[in-house]
Backbone as XML, in Angstrom:
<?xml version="1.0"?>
<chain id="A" units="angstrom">
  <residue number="1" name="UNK">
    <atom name="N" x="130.487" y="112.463" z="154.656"/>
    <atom name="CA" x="129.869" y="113.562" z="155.344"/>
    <atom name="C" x="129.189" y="114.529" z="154.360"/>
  </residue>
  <residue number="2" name="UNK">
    <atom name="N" x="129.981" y="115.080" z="153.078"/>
    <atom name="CA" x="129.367" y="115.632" z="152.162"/>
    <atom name="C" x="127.940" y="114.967" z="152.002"/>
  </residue>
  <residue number="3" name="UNK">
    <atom name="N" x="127.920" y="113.827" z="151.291"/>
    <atom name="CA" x="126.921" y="112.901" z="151.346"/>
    <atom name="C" x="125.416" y="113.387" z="152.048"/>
  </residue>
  <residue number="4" name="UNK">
    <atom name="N" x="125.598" y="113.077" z="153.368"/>
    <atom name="CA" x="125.018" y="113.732" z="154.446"/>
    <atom name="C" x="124.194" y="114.622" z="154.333"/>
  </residue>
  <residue number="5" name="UNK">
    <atom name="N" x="124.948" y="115.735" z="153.999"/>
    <atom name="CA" x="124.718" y="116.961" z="154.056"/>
    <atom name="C" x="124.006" y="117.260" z="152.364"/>
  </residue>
  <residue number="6" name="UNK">
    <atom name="N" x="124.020" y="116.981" z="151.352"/>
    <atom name="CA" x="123.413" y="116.968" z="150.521"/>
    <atom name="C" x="122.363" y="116.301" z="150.458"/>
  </residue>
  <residue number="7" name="UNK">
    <atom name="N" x="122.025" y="115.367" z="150.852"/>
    <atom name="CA" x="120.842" y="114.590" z="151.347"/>
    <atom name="C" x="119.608" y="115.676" z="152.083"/>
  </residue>
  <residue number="8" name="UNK">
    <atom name="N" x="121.048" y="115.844" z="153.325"/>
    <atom name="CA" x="119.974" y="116.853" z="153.802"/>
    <atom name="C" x="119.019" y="118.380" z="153.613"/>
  </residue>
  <residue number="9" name="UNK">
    <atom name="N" x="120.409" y="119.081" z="152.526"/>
    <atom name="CA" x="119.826" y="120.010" z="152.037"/>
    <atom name="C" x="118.878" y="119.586" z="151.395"/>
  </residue>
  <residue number="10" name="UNK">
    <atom name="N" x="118.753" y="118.428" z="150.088"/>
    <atom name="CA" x="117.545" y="117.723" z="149.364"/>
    <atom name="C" x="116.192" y="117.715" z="149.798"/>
  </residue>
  <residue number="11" name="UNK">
    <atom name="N" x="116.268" y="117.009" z="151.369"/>
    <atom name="CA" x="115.377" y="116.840" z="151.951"/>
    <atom name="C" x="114.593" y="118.024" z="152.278"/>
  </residue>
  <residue number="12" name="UNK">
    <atom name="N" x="115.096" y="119.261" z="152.911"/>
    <atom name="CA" x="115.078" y="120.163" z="153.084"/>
    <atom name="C" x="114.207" y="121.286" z="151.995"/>
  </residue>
  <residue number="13" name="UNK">
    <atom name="N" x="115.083" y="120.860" z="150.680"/>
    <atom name="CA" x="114.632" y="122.113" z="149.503"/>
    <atom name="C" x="113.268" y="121.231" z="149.480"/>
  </residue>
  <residue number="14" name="UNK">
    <atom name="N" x="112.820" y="119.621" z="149.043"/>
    <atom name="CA" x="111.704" y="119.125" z="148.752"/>
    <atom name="C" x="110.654" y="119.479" z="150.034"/>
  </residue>
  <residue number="15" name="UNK">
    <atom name="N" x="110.768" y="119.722" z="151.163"/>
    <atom name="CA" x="109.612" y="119.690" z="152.359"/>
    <atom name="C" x="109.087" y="121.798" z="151.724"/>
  </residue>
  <residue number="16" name="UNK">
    <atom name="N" x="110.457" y="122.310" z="151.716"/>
    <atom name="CA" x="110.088" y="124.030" z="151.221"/>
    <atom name="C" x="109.216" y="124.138" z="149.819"/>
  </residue>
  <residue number="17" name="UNK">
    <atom name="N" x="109.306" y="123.074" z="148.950"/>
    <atom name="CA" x="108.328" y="123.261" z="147.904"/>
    <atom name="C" x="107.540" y="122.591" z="147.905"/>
  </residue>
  <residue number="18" name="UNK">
    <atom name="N" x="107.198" y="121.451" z="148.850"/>
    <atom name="CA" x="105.962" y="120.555" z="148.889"/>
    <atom name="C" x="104.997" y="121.692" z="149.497"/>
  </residue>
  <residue number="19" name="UNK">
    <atom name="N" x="105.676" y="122.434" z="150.816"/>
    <atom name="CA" x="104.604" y="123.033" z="151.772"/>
    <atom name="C" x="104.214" y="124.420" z="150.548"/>
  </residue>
  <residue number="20" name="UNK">
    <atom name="N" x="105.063" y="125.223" z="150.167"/>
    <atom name="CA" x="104.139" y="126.117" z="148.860"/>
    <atom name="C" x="103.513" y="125.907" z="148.160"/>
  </residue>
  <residue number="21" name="UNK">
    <atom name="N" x="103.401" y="124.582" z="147.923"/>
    <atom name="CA" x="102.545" y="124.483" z="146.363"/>
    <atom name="C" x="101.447" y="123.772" z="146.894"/>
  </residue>
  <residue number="22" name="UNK">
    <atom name="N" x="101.264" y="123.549" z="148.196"/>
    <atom name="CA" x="99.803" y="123.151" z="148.843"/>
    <atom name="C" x="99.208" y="123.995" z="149.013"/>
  </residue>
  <residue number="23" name="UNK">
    <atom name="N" x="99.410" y="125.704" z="149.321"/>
    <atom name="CA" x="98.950" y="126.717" z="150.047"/>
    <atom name="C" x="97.685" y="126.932" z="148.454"/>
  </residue>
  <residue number="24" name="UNK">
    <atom name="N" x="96.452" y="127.151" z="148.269"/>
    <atom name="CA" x="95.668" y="127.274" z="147.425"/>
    <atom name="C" x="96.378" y="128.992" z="147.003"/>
  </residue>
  <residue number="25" name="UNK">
    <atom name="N" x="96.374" y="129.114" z="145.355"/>
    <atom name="CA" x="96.384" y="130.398" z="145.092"/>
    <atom name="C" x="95.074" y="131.429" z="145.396"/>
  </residue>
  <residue number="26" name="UNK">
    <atom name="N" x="95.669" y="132.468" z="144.913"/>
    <atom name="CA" x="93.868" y="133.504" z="145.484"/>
    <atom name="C" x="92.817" y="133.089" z="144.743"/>
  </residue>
  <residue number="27" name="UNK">
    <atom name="N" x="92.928" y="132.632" z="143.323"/>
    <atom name="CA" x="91.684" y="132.149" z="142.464"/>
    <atom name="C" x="91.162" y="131.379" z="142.908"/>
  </residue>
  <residue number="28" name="UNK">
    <atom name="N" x="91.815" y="130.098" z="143.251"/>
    <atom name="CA" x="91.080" y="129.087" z="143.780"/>
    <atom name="C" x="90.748" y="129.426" z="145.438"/>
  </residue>
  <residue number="29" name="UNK">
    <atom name="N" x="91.452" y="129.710" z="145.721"/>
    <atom name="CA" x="91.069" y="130.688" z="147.092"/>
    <atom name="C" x="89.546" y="131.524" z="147.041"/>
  </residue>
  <residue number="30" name="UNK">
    <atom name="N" x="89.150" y="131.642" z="146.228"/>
    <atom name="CA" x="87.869" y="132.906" z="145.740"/>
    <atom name="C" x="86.541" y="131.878" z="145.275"/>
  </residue>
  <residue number="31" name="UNK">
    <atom name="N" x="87.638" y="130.840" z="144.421"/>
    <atom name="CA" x="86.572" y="129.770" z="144.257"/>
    <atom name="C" x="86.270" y="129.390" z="145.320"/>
  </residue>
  <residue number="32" name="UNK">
    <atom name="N" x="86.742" y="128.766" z="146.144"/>
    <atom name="CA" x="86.329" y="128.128" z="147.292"/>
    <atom name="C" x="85.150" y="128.797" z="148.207"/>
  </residue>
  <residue number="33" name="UNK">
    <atom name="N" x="85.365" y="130.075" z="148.563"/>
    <atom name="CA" x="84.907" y="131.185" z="149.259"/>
    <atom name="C" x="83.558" y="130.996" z="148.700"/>
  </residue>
  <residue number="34" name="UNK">
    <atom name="N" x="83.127" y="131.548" z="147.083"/>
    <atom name="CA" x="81.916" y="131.509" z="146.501"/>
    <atom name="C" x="81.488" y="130.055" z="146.949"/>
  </residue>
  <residue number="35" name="UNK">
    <atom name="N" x="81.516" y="128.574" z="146.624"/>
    <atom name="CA" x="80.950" y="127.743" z="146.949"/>
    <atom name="C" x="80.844" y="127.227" z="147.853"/>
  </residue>
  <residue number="36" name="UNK">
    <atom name="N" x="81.224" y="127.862" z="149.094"/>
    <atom name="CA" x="81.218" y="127.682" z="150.461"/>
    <atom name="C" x="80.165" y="128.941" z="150.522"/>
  </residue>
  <residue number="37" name="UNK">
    <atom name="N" x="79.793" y="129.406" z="150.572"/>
    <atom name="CA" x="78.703" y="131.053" z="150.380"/>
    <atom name="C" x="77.524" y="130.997" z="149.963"/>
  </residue>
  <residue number="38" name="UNK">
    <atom name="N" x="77.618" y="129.596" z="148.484"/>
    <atom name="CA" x="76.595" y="129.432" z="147.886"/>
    <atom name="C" x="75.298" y="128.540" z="148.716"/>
  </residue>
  <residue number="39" name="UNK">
    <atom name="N" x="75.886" y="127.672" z="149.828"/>
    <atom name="CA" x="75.612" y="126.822" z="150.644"/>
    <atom name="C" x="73.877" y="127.212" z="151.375"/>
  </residue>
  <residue number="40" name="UNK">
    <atom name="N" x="74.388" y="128.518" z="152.027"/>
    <atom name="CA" x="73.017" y="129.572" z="152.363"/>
    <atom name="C" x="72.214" y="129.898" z="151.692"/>
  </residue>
  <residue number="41" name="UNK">
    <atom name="N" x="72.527" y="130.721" z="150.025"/>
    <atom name="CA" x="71.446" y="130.832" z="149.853"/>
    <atom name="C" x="70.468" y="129.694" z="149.024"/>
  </residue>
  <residue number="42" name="UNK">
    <atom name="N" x="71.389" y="128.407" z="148.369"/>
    <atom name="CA" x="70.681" y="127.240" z="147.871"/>
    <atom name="C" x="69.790" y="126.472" z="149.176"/>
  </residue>
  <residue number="43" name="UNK">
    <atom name="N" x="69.890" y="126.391" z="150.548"/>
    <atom name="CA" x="69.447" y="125.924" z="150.968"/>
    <atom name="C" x="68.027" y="126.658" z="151.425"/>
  </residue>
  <residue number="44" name="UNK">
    <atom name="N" x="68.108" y="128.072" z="151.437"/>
    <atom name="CA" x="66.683" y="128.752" z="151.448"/>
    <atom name="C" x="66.212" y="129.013" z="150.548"/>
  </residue>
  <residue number="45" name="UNK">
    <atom name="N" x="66.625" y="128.869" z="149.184"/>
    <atom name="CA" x="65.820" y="128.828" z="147.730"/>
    <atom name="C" x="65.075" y="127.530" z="147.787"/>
  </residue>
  <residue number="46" name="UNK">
    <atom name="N" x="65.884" y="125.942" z="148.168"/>
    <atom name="CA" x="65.411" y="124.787" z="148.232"/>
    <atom name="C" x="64.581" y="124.769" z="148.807"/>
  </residue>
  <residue number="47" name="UNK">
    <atom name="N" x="64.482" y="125.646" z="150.258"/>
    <atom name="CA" x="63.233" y="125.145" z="151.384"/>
    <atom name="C" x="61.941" y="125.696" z="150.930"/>
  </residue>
  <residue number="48" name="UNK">
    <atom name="N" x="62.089" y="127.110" z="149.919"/>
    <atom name="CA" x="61.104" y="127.725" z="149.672"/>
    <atom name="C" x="60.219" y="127.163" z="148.612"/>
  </residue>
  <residue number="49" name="UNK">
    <atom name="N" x="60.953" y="126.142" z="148.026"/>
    <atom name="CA" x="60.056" y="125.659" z="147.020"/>
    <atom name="C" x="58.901" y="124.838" z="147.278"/>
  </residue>
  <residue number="50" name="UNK">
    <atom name="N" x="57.937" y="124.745" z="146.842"/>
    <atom name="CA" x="56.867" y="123.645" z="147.162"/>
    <atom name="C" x="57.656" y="122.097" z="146.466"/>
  </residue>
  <residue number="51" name="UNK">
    <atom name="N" x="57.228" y="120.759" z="147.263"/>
    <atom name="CA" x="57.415" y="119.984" z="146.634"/>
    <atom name="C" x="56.735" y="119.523" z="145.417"/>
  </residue>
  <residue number="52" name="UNK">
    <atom name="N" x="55.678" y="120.082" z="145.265"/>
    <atom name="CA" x="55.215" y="119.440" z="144.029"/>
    <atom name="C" x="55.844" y="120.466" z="143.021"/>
  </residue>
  <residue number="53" name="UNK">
    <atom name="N" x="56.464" y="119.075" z="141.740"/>
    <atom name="CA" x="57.307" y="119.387" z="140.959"/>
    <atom name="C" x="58.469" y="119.387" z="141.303"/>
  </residue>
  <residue number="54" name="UNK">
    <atom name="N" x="59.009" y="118.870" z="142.045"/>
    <atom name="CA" x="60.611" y="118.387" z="142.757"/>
    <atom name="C" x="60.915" y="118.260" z="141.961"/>
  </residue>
  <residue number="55" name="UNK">
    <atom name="N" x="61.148" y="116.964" z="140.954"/>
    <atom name="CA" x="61.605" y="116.637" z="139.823"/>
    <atom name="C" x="62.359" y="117.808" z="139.191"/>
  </residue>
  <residue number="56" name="UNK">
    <atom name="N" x="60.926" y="118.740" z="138.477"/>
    <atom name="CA" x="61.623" y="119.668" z="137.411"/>
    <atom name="C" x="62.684" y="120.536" z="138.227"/>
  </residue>
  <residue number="57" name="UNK">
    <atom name="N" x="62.225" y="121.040" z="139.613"/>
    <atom name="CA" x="63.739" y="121.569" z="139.852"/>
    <atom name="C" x="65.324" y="121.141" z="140.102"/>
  </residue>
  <residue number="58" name="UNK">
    <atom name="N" x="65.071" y="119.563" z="139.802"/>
    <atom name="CA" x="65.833" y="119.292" z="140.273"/>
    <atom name="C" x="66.553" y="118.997" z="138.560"/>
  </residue>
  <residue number="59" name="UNK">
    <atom name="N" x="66.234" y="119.334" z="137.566"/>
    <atom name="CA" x="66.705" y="119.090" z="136.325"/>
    <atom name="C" x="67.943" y="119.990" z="135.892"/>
  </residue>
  <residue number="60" name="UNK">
    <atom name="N" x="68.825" y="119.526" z="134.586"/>
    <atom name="CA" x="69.919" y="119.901" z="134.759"/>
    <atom name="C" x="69.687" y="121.139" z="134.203"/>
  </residue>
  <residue number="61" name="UNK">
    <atom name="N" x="70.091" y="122.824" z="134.795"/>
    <atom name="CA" x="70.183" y="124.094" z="133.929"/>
    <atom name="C" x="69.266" y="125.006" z="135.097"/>
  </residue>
  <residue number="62" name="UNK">
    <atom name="N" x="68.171" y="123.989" z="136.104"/>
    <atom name="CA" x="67.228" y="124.827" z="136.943"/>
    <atom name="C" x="68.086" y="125.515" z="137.873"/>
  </residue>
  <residue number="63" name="UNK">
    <atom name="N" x="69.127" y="124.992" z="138.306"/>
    <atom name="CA" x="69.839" y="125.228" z="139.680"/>
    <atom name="C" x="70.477" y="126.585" z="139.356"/>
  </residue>
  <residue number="64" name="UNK">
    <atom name="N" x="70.806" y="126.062" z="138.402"/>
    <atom name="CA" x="71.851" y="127.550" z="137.387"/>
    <atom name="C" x="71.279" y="128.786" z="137.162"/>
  </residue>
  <residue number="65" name="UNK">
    <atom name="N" x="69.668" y="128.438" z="136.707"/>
    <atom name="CA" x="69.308" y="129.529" z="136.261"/>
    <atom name="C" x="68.959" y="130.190" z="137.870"/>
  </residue>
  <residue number="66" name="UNK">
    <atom name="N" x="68.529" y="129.450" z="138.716"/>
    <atom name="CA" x="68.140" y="130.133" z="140.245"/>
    <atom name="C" x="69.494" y="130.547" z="140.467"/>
  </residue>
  <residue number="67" name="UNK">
    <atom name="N" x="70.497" y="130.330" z="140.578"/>
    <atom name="CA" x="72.026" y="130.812" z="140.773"/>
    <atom name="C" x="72.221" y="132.566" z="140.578"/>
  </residue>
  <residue number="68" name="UNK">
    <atom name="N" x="71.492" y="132.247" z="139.157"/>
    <atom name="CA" x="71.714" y="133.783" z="138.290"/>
    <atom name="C" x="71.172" y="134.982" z="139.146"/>
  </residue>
  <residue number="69" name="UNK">
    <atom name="N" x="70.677" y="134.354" z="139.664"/>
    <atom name="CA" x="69.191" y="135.441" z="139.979"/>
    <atom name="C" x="70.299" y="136.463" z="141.131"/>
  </residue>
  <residue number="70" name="UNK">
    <atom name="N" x="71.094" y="135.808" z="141.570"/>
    <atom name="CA" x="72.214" y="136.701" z="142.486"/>
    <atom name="C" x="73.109" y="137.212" z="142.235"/>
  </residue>
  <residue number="71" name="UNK">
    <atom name="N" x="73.373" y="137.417" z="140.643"/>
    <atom name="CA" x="75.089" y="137.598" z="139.500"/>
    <atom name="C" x="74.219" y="139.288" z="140.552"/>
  </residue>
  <residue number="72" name="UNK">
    <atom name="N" x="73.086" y="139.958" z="140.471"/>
    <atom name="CA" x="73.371" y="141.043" z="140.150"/>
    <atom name="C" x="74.328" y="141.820" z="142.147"/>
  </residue>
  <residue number="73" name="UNK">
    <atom name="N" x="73.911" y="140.849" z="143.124"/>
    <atom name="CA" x="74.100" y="140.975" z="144.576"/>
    <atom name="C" x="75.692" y="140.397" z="144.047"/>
  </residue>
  <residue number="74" name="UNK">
    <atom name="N" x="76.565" y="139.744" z="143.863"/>
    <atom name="CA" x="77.484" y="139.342" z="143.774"/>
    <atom name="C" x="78.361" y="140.579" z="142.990"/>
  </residue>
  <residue number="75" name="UNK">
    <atom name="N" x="78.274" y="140.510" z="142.218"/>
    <atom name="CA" x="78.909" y="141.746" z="140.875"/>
    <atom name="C" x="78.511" y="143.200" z="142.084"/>
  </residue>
  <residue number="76" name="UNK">
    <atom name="N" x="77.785" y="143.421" z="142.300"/>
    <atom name="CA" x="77.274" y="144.629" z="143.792"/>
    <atom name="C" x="78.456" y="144.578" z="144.589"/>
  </residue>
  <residue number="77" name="UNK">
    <atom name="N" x="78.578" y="143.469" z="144.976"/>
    <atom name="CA" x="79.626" y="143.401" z="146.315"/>
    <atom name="C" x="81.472" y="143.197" z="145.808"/>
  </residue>
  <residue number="78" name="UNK">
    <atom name="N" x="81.370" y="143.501" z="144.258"/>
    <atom name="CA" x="82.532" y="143.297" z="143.660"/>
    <atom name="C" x="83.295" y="142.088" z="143.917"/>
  </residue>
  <residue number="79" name="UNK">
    <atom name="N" x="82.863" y="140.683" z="143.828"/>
    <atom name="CA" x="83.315" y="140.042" z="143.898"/>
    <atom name="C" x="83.940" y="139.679" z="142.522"/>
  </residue>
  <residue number="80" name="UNK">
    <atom name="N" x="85.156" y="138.333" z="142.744"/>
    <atom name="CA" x="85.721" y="138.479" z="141.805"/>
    <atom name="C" x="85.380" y="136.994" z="140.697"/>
  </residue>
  <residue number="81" name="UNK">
    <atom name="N" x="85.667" y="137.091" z="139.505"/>
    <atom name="CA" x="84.723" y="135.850" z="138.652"/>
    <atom name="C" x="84.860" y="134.724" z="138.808"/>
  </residue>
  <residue number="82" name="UNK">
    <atom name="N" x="86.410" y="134.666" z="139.550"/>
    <atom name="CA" x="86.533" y="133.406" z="140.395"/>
    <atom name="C" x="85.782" y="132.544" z="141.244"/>
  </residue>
  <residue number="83" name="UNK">
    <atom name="N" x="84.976" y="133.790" z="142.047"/>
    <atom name="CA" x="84.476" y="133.740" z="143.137"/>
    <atom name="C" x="83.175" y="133.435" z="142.719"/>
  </residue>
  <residue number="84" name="UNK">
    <atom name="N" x="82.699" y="134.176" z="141.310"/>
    <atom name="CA" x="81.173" y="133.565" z="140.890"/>
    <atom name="C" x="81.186" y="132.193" z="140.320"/>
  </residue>
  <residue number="85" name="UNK">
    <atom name="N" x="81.970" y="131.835" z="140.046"/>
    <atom name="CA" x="82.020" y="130.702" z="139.171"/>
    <atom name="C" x="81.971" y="129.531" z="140.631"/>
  </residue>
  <residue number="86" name="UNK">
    <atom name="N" x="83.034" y="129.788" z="141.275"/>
    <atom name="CA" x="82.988" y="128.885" z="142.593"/>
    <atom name="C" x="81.067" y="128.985" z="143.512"/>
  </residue>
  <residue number="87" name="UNK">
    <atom name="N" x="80.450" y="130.166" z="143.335"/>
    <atom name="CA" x="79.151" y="130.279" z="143.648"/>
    <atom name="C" x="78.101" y="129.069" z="143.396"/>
  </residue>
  <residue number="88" name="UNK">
    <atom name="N" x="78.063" y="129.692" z="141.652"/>
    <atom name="CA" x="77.658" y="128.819" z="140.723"/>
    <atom name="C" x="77.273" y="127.386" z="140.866"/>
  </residue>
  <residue number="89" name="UNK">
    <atom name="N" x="78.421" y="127.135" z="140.939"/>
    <atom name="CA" x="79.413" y="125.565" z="141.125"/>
    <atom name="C" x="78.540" y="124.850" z="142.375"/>
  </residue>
  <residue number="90" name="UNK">
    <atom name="N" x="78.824" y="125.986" z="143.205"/>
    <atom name="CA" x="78.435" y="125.445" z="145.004"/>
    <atom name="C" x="77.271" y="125.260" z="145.378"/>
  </residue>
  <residue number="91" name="UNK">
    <atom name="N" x="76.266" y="126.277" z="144.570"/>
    <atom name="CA" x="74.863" y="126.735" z="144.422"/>
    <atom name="C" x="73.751" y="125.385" z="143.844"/>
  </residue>
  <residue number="92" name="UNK">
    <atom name="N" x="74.814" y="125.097" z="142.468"/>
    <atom name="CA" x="73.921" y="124.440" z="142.081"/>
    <atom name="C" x="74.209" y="122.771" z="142.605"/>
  </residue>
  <residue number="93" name="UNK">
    <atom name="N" x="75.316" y="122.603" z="143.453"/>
    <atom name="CA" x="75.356" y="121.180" z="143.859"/>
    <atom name="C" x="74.663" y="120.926" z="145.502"/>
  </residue>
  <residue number="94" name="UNK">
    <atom name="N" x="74.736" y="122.583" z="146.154"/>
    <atom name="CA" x="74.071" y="122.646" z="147.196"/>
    <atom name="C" x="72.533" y="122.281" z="146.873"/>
  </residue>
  <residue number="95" name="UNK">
    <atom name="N" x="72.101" y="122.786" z="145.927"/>
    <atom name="CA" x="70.404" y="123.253" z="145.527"/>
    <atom name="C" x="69.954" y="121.721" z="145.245"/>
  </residue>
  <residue number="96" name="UNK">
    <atom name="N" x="70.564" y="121.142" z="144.838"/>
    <atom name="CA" x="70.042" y="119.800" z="144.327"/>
    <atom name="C" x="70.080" y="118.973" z="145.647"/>
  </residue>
  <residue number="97" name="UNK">
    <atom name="N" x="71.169" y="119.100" z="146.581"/>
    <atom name="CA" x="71.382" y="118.430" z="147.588"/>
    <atom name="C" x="69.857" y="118.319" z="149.160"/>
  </residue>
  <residue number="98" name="UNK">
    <atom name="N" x="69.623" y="119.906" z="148.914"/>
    <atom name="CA" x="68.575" y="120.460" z="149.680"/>
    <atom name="C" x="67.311" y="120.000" z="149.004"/>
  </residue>
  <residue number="99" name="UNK">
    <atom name="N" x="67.133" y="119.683" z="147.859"/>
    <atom name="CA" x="65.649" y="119.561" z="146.949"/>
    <atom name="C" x="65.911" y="118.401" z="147.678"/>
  </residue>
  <residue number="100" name="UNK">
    <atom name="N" x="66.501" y="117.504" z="147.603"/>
    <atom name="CA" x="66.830" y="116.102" z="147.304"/>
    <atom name="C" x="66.405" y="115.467" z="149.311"/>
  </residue>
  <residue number="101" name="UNK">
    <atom name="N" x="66.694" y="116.709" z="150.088"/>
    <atom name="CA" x="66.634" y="116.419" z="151.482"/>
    <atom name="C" x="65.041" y="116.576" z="152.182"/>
  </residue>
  <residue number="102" name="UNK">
    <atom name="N" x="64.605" y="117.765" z="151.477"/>
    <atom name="CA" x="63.327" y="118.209" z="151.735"/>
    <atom name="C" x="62.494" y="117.770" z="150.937"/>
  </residue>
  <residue number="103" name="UNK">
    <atom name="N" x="62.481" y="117.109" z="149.895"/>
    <atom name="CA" x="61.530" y="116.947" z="149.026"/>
    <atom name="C" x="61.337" y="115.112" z="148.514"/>
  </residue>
  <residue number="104" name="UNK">
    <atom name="N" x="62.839" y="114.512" z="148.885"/>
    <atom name="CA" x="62.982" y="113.645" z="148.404"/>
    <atom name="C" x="62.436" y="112.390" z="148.362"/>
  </residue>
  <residue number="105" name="UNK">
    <atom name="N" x="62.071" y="111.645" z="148.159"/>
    <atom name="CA" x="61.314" y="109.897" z="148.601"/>
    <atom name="C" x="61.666" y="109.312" z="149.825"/>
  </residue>
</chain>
């Protein structure tokens, strides 16, 4: 019966630390937020571009540098660096995704 019952507490303590350590902390929590955010404005930077010259925007450092152009609206709204970096991140995989939809072969 002991048996049992240690089993079960086991079972028990492992389901209480499986379910906490899934819950995302706030950083990555912030990351997420920024590259879920970044989604909007890469897809109306993408649409605005002319296609000719797709290519070069679609090269590695262009996406980034169009990214920047919002550090100063982001840092404004006090977000946190977590949250730019997750932008960044989101911005420039969104931006390529949108060139790649509107512009692509």
């Amino acid at each position: 019966m002991n048996a049992l019952k240690l089993m079960l507490s086991l079972l028990i303590i492992l389901y209480i630390v499986s379910c906490a350590s899934s819950q995302p902390s706030a950083t990555e929590s912030d990351h997420i937020k920024g590259y879920n955010m970044a989604k909007e404005f890469a897809k109306k930077d993408a649409m605005s571009h002319t296609c000719f010259g797709y290519r070069r925007y679609k090269r590695v450092g262009f996406a980034e540098y169009e990214a920047r152009k919002y550090s100063k609206l982001l840092q404004d709204q006090n977000r946190s660096e977590n949250f730019i970096k997750g932008f960044y991140a989101g911005y420039e995989s969104y931006y390529r995704e949108f060139l790649d939809l509107y512009c692509g072969p």
